[in-house]
Phi, psi and omega in degrees: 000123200292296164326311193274339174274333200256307176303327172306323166275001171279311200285318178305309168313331194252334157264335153262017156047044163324122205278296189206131152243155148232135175238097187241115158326134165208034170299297173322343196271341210244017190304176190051305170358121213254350173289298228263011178275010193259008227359050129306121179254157200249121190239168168219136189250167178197128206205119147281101182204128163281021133327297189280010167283114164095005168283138152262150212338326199273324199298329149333293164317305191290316197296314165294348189291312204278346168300333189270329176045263172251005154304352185257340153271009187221006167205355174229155210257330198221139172230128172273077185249144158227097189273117187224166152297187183260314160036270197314299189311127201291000000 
């Protein structure tokens, strides 16, 4: 869902002052799936921000979980992230 991608990315943006986002749906990968039947869909992010210098990985993660805030209980089921600094980035 197009909606659900552009809030996710709006929350990121706006709270981790994203360099580059990507958001990608990978819902379609989860059909059946007994997680994806409440229809919370399964995503994968991949963010640039220097929010994340000097963070380690999981602490990277809690900074998107908490950006995301209750999209993660009313709309997404499963989240994939690769959070790196600008370093980082290739």
């Amino acid at each position: 869902m197009i909606e659900r991608q552009e809030a996710i990315r709006a929350c990121l943006q706006q709270q981790l002052a994203a360099l580059e986002l990507q958001v990608r749906d990978d819902s379609h990968l989860h059909a059946g799936h007994a997680g994806a039947r409440d229809g919370r869909g399964h995503y994968h992010v991949r963010i640039v921000s220097p929010v994340f210098e000097g963070m380690a990985p999981l602490a990277r993660h809690r900074a998107v979980y908490a950006a995301l805030g209750t999209l993660m209980q009313t709309d997404i089921h499963a989240l994939s992230i690769d959070a790196r600094a600008p370093e980082e980035n290739p």
